[in-house]
SEMITI-798658 format. One record per residue (C-alpha): residue in one letter; z, y, x. Coordinates in nm, 2 decimals. Layout:
BEGIN
{A,{Z,Y,X}}
...
//
This chain:
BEGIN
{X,{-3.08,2.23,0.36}}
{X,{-2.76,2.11,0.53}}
{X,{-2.45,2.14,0.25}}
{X,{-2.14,2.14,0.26}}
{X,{-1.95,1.79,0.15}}
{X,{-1.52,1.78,0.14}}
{X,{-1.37,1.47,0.19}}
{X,{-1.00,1.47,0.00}}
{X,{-0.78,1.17,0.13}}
{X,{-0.85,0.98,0.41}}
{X,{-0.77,0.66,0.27}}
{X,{-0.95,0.34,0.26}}
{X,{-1.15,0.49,0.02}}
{X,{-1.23,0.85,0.20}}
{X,{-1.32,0.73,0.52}}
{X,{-1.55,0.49,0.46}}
{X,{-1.73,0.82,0.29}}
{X,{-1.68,0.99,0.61}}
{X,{-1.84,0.69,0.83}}
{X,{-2.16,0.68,0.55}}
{X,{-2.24,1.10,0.61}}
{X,{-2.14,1.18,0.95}}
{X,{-2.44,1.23,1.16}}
{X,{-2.68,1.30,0.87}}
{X,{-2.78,1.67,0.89}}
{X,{-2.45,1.79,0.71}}
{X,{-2.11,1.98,0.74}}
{X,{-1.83,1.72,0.64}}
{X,{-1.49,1.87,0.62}}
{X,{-1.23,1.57,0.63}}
{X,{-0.91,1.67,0.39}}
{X,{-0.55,1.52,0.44}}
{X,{-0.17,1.62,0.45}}
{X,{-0.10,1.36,0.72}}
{X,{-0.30,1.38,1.05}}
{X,{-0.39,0.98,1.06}}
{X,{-0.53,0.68,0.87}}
{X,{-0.28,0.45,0.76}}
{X,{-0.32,0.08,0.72}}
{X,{-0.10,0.05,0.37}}
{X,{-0.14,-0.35,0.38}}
{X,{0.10,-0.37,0.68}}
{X,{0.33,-0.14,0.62}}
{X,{0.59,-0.40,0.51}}
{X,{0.58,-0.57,0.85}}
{X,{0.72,-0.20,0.95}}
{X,{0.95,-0.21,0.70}}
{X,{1.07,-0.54,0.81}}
{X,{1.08,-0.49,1.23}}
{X,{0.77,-0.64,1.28}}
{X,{0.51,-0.36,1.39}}
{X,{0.57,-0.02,1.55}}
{X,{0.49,0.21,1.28}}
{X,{0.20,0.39,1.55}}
{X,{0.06,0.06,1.53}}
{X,{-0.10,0.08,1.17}}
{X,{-0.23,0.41,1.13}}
{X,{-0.46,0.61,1.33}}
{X,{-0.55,0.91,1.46}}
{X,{-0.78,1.13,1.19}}
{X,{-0.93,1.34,1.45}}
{X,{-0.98,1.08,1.74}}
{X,{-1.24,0.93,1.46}}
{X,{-1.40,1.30,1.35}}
{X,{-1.45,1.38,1.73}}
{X,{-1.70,1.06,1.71}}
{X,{-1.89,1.10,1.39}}
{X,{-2.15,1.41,1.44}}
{X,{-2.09,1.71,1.22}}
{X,{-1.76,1.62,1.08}}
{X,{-1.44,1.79,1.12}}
{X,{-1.08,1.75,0.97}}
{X,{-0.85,2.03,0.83}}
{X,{-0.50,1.95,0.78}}
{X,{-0.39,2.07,0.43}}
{X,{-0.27,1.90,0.11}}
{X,{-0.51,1.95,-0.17}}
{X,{-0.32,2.09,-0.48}}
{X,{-0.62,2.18,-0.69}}
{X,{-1.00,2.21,-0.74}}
{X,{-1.22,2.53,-0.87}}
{X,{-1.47,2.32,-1.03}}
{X,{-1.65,2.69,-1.10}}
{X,{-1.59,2.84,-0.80}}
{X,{-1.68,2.51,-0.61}}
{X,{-1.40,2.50,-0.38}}
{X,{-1.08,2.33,-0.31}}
{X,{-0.73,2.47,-0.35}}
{X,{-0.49,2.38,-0.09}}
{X,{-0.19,2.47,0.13}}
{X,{-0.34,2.65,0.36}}
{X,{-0.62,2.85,0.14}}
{X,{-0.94,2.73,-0.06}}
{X,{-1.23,2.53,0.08}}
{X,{-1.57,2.54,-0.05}}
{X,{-1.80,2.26,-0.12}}
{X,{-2.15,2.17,-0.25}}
{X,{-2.06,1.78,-0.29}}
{X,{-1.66,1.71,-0.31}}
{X,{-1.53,1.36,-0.21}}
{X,{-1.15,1.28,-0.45}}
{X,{-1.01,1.02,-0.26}}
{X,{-0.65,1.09,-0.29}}
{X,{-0.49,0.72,-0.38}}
{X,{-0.23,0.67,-0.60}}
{X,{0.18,0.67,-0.60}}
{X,{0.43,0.43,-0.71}}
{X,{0.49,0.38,-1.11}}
{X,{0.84,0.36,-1.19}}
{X,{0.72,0.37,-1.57}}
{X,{0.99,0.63,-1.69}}
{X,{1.31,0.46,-1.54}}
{X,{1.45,0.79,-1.35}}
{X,{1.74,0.60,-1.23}}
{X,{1.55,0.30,-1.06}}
{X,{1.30,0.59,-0.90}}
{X,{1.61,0.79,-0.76}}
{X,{1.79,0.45,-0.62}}
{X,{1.48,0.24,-0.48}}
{X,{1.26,0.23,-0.23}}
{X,{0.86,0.19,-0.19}}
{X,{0.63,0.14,0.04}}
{X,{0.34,0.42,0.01}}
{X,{0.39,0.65,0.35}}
{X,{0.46,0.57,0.71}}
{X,{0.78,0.73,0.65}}
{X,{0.87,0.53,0.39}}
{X,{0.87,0.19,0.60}}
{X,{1.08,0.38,0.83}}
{X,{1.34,0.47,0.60}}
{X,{1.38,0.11,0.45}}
{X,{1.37,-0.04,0.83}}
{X,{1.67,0.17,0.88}}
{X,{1.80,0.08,0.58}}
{X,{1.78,-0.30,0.59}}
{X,{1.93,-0.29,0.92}}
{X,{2.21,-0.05,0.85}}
{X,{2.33,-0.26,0.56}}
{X,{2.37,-0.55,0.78}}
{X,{2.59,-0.32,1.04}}
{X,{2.83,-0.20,0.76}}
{X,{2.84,-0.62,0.63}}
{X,{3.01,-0.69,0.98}}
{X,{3.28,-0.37,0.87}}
{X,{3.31,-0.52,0.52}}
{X,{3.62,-0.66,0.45}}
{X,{3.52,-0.72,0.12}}
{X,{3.37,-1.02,0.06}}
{X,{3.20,-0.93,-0.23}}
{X,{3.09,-0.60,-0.12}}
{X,{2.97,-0.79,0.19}}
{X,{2.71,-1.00,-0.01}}
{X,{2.63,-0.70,-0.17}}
{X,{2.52,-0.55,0.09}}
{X,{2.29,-0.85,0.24}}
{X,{2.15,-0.86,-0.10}}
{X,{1.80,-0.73,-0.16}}
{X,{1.61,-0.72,-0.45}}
{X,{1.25,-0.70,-0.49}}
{X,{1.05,-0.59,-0.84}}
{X,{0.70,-0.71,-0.86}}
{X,{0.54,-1.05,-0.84}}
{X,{0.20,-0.91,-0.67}}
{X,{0.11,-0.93,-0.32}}
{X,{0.33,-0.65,-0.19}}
{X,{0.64,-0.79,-0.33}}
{X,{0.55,-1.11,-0.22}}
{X,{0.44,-1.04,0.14}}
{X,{0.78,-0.82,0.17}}
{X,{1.01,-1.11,0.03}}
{X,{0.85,-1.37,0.28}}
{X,{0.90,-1.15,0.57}}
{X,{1.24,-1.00,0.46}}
{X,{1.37,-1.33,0.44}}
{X,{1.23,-1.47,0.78}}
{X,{1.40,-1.18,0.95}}
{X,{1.72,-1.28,0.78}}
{X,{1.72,-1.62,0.87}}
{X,{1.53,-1.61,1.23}}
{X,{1.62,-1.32,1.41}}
{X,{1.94,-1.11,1.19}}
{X,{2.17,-1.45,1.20}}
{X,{2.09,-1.43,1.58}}
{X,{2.19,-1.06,1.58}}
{X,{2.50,-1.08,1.39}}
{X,{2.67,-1.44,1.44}}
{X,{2.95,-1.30,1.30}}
{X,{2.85,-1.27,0.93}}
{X,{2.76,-1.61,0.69}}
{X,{2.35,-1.48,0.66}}
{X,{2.33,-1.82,0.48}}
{X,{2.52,-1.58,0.18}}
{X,{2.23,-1.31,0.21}}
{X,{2.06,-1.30,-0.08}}
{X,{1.64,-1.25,-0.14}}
{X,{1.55,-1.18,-0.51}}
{X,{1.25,-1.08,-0.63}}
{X,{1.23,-1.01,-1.01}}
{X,{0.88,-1.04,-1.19}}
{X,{0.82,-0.95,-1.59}}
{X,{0.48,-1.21,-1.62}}
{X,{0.57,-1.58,-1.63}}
{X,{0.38,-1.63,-1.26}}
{X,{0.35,-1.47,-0.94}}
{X,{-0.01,-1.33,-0.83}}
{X,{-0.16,-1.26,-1.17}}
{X,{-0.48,-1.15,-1.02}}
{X,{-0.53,-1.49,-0.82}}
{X,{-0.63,-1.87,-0.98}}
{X,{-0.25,-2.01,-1.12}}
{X,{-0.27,-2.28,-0.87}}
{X,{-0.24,-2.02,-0.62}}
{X,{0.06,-1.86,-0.86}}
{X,{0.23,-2.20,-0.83}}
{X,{0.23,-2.23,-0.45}}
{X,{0.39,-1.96,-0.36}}
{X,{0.63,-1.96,-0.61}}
{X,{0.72,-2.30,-0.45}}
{X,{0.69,-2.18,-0.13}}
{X,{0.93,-1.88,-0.17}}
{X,{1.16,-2.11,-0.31}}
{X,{1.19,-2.34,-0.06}}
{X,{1.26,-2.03,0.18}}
{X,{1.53,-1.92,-0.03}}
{X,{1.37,-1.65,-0.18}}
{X,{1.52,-1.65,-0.56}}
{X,{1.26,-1.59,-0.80}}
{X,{1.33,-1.46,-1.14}}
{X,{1.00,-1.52,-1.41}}
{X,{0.99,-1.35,-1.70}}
{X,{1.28,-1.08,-1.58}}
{X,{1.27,-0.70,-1.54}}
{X,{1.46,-0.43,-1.39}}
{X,{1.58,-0.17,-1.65}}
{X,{1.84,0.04,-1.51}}
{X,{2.00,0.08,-1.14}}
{X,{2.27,0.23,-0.92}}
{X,{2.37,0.24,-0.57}}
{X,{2.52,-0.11,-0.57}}
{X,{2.42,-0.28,-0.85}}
{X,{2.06,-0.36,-1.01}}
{X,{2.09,-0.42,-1.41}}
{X,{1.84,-0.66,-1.55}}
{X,{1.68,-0.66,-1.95}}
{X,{1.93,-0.90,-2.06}}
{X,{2.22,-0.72,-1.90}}
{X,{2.33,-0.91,-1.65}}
{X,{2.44,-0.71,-1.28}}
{X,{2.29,-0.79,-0.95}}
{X,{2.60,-0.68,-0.72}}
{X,{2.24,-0.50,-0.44}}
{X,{2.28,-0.20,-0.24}}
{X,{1.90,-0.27,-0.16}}
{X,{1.63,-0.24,-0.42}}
{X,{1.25,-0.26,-0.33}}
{X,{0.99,-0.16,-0.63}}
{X,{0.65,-0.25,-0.55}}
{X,{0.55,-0.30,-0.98}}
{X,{0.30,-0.10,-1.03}}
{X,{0.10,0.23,-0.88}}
{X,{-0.06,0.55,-1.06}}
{X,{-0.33,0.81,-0.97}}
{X,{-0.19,1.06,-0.71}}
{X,{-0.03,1.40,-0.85}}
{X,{-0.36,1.59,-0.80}}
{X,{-0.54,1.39,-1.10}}
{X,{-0.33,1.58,-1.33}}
{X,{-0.45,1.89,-1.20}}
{X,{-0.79,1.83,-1.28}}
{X,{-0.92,1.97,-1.59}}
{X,{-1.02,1.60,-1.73}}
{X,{-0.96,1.35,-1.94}}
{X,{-0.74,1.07,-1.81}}
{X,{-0.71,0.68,-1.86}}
{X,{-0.41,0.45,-1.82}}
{X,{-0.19,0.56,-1.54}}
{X,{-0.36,0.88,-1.51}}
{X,{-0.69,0.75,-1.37}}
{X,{-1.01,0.97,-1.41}}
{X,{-1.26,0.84,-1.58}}
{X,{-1.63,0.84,-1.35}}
{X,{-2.01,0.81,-1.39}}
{X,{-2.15,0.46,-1.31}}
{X,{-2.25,0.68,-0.99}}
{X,{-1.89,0.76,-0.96}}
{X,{-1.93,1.12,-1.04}}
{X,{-1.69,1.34,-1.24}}
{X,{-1.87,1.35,-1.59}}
{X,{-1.98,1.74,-1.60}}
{X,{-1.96,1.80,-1.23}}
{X,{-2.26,1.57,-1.06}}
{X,{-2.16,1.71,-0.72}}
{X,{-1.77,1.61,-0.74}}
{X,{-1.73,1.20,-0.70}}
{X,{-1.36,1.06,-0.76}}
{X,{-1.32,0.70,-0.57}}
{X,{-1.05,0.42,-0.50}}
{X,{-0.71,0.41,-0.72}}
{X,{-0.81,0.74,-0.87}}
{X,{-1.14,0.65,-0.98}}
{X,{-1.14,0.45,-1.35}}
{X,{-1.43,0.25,-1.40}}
{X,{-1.48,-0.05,-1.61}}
{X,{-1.70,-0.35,-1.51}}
{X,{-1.73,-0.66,-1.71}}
{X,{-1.52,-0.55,-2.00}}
{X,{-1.22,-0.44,-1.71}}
{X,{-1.10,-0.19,-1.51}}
{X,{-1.16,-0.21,-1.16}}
{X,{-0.83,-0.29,-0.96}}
{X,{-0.67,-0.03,-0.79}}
{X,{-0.69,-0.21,-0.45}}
{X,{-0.80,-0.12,-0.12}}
{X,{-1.13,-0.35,-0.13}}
{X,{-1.26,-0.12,-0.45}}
{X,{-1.17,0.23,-0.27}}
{X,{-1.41,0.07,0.09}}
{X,{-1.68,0.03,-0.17}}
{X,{-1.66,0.32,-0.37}}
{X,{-1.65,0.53,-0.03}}
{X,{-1.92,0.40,0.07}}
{X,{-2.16,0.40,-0.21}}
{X,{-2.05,0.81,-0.32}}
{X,{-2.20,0.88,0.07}}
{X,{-2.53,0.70,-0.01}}
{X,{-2.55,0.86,-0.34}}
{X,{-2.53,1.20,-0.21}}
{X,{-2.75,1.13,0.11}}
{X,{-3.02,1.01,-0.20}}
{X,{-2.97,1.30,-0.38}}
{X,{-3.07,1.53,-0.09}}
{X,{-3.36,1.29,0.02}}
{X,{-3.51,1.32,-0.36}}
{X,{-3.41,1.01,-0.47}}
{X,{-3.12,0.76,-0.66}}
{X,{-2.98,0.49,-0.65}}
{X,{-2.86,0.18,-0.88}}
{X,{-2.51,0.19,-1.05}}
{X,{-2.20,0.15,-0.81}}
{X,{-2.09,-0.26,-0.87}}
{X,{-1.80,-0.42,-0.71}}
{X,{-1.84,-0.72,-0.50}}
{X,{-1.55,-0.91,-0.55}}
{X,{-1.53,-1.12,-0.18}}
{X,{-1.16,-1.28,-0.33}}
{X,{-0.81,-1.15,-0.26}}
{X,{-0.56,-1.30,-0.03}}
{X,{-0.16,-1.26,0.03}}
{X,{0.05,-1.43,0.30}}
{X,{0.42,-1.57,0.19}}
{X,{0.52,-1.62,0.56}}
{X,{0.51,-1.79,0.90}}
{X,{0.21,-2.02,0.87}}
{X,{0.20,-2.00,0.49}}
{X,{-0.06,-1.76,0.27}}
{X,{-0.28,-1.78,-0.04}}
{X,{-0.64,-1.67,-0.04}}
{X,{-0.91,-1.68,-0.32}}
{X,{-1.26,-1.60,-0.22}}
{X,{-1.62,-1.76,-0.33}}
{X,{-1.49,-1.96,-0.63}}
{X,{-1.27,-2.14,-0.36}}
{X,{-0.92,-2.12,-0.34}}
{X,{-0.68,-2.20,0.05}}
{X,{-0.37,-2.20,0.08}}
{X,{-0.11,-2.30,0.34}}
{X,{-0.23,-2.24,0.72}}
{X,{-0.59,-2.23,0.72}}
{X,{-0.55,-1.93,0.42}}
{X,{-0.25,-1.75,0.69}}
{X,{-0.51,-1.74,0.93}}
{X,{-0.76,-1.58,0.77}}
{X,{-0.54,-1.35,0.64}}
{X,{-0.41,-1.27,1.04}}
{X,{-0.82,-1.22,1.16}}
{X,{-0.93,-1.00,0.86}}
{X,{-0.58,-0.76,0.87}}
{X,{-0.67,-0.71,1.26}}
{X,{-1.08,-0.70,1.16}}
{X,{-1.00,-0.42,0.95}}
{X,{-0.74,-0.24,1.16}}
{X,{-0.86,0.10,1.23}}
{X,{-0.82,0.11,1.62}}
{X,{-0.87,-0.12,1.92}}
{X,{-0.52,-0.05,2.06}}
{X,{-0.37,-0.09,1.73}}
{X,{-0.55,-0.40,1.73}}
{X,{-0.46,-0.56,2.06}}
{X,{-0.08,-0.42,1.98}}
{X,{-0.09,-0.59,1.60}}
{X,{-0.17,-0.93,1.78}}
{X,{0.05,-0.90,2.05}}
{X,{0.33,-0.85,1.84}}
{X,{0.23,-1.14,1.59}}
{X,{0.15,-1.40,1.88}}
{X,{0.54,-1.27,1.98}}
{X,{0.69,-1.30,1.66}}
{X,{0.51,-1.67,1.63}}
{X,{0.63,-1.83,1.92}}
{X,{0.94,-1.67,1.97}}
{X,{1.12,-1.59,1.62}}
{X,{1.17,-1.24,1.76}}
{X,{1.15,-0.90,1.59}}
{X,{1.11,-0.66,1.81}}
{X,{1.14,-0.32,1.66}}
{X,{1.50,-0.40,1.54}}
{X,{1.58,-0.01,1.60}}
{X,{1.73,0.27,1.31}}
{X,{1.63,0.56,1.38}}
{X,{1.82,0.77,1.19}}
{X,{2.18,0.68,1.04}}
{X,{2.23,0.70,0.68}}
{X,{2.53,0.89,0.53}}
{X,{2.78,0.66,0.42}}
{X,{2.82,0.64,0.00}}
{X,{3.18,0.50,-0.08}}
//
C-alpha cells in the first residue's frame, strides 16, 4: 500500500532519506523553509570572498524532479500532531504515515545574550553574506579612520571556538588579509590586522588525535593567527570583546562558531530532551512511542560506545540513510540491525596547502591531508556546476592569491 512519508529539513541528513525512498512505490513530500540544499562546510569560504554563495547550495526541486514520486513543499515546520499524524507548518498541516525530523541545529551562545546580539555565525547562506559584507566594510571605514586605535580595531577579528569551523575561518580570514586585502587597500598597515581566535580547552581540535591539535596550532601561529588556550568570551559589545579574566579586546568583528543546539522545532515536540535539546531515539532512530516518526542528524541523540554521537554532517548522511531503509523494511515485512556509525575519520584545513585529516587509525597533515580535504568537499558537493565552479575558483585562488567575490552587497548603517 503506497504511504505517505514527510521529509522535514533538507539537510545532510534529510536528503540522503530522500535519495534512499524516491522511486520505491511511495509519496515523499520533501519539507524546508529555504528552496535549496546548502553545503554548510563551505560556507566560510563565502564568508571570506572565496565562493559565490550560488555555488554551495543547490536547487531542492531540480533534485525532486529526478527522484520518482517525490515532491517538495516550501513551508517551515513549526510543529507535529503526533495524534493526528500530520505536520504543522506555515502554510497549513501535512499528513504523514512515516515522518522524517531532520531539522539540524542552531548556534549555542550558552546564555550570553550580549555575545548572541553582537556576533556573527555561520549557519544560513545569508549569514555568510552578511559577515562577507561585514569583513569588507570594516576594512573601508579603516582607510576613513583617523584613529589609530579605532583603526586596529576595526581590522581586528575575533574568532570563539577551537573546532574545525573556527579553525578553517581563521586560516582563510587571515590569507585574505595578507594576500589579497593588503593588495586592495595599500594604504592601511594590514601587518596591524589582527586574527584571534579564543578557545576554553587547552588544544585546538578536541575531536582529532593531539598531534593533529599541535600542528595546527603551530601552523596558525606561524600565519599570525593569535591563539588564545584555555580563554573564553564572557561578555561583548560593538567594539570591544571581554574575556574571563577581564581583559578588553578593542574588535568590531566577533565570529562564534563554540558550540550548536537542536533546531527550535525540538522544543515543540512533546519529548523528553538531552543536552542541548537533542531528542533522544530508538537504536532504529525512531521517536520512542511514535515507530513511524524517525529524528536524524544534530537533532537525533544517540549514544554509541558509552558517547553521544557528534552532531556533524557525516552522522546526519548515515542516519538519513539508514531511517529510509528502515521504513522500506517495514513495508516489505521485515527489519533491520541497529543504526551504527561508521566513523571514516574527520578532517579540517588551516590554509593554502596546509590541513589535518584523521581517518583509519592514520593521521596526515600538511599537503597531502589539504588535498584530500579539496577532492572529498567537491566529491560531496551537491551539483556538477557547483562542482566545476568550487574548483575553478580554488585552482584561481591557488595560483593567483586572488579572491574574487570581494563585493558588499549591502552597506551596513554606520554605529558611532
Amino acid at each position: 500500500m503506497k504511504k505517505r512519508i514527510v521529509i522535514t529539513g533538507m539537510g545532510f541528513g534529510g536528503i540522503r532519506a530522500a535519495r534512499v525512498l524516491a522511486g520505491k512505490g511511495h509519496d515523499v513530500v520533501l519539507v524546508d523553509r529555504n528552496n535549496y540544499h546548502l553545503f554548510q562546510p563551505l560556507l566560510y569560504q563565502v564568508a571570506t570572498a572565496g565562493l559565490e554563495q550560488e555555488s554551495i547550495a543547490h536547487s531542492v526541486r531540480a533534485m525532486a524532479r529526478k527522484w520518482p514520486g517525490t515532491r517538495f513543499h516550501l513551508s517551515e515546520v513549526t510543529g507535529v500532531d503526533f495524534a493526528a499524524r500530520g505536520i504543522r507548518t506555515d502554510t497549513g498541516q501535512i499528513p504523514y504515515d512515516y515522518l522524517v525530523i531532520g531539522a539540524g541545529s542552531v548556534t549555542n551562545f550558552f546564555g550570553l545574550d550580549s555575545v548572541e546580539r553582537h556576533s556573527f555565525d555561520l549557519k544560513e547562506l545569508t549569514d555568510a553574506e552578511t559577515l562577507r559584507n561585514h569583513i569588507l566594510t570594516a576594512f573601508e571605514r579603516a582607510v576613513n579612520e583617523p584613529d589609530p586605535a579605532r583603526q586596529r580595531a576595526l581590522m581586528t577579528f575575533v574568532i570563539v571556538g577551537g573546532g574545525p569551523t573556527g579553525v578553517e575561518f581563521a586560516g582563510a580570514l587571515i590569507e585574505l588579509v595578507h594576500f589579497v586585502l593588503a593588495k586592495d587597500y595599500p594604504e592601511l598597515s594590514t601587518n596591524a590586522a589582527r586574527v584571534v581566535l579564543v578557545e576554553a580547552t587547552a588544544r585546538l581540535l578536541a575531536a582529532m588525535p593531539e598531534t593533529q591539535g599541535s600542528y595546527t596550532l603551530k601552523k596558525l601561529r606561524s600565519m599570525s593567527v593569535e591563539v588564545l588556550l584555555n580563554a573564553r568570551v564572557v561578555d561583548a559589545g560593538p567594539e570591544r570583546v571581554i574575556m574571563h579574566d577581564g581583559a578588553v579586546i578593542p574588535a568590531h568583528t566577533l565570529f562564534w562558531s563554540a558550540g550548536v543546539k537542536a533546531a527550535p522545532l525540538a522544543a515543540t515536540l512533546e519529548t523528553s530532551q538531552k543536552g542541548g535539546g537533542r531528542i533522544p531515539v530508538e537504536p532504529d532512530l525512531s521517536l520512542p512511542g511514535h515507530p513511524e516518526v524517525f529524528v536524524i542528524g544534530d537533532m537525533a541523540y544517540l549514544e554509541q560506545d558509552g558517547s553521544a554521537l557528534p552532531m556533524t554532517a557525516p552522522v546526519a548522511m548515515q542516519m538519513g540513510i539508514h531511517a529510509g531503509r528502515v521504513i522500506i523494511a517495514r513495508e516489505a515485512g521485515k527489519t533491520l540491525p541497529p543504526f551504527r556509525y561508521i566513523d571514516k575519520g574527520s578532517m579540517a584545513t588551516i590554509g593554502r596547502n596546509a590541513a589535518v585529516a584523521s581517518a583509519f587509525g592514520m593521521n596526515f597533515r600538511g599537503y597531502s591531508a589539504w588535498l584530500v580535504w579539496l577532492l572529498l568537499h567537491l566529491y560531496y558537493l551537491i551539483g556538477f556546476r557547483n562542482r566545476i565552479v568550487v574548483m575553478l575558483n580554488w585552482v584561481w585562488y591557488y595560483w593567483f592569491h586572488e579572491r574574487q567575490v570581494r563585493l558588499i552587497t549591502r552597506r551596513e548603517e554606520r554605529q558611532d
